[in-house]
C-alpha positions in Angstrom: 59.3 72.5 147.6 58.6 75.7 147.8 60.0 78.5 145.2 60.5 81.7 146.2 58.3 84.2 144.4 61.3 87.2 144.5 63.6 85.0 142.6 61.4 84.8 139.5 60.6 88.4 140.3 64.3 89.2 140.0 64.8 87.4 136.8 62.1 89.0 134.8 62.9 92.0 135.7 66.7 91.6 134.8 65.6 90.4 131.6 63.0 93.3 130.9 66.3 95.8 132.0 68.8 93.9 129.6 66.2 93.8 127.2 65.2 98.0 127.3 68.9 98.4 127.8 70.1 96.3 124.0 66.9 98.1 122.2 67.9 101.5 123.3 71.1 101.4 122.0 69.5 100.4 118.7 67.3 103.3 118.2 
Protein backbone atom coordinates (compact mmCIF):
# COMPACT_ATOMS: atom_id res chain seq x y z
CA UNK A 1 0.00 0.00 0.00
CA UNK A 2 1.33 2.93 -1.02
CA UNK A 3 0.53 6.51 0.75
CA UNK A 4 0.60 9.35 -1.05
CA UNK A 5 3.31 11.75 0.05
CA UNK A 6 0.96 15.18 -0.92
CA UNK A 7 -1.61 13.99 1.50
CA UNK A 8 0.59 14.23 4.57
CA UNK A 9 2.06 17.22 2.94
CA UNK A 10 -1.39 18.82 2.92
CA UNK A 11 -2.13 17.98 6.50
CA UNK A 12 0.94 19.50 8.07
CA UNK A 13 0.66 22.25 6.40
CA UNK A 14 -3.09 22.87 7.26
CA UNK A 15 -2.13 22.32 10.75
CA UNK A 16 0.97 24.75 10.63
CA UNK A 17 -1.83 27.50 8.89
CA UNK A 18 -4.54 26.75 11.67
CA UNK A 19 -1.88 26.80 14.09
CA UNK A 20 -0.11 30.61 12.89
CA UNK A 21 -3.70 31.57 12.23
CA UNK A 22 -5.11 30.77 16.47
CA UNK A 23 -1.57 32.28 17.73
CA UNK A 24 -1.94 35.46 15.74
CA UNK A 25 -5.13 36.31 17.03
CA UNK A 26 -3.61 35.94 20.46
CA UNK A 27 -0.81 38.34 20.20
Amino acid sequence: MSFPSWLYIQRNTMLVYVFVLYTGQND
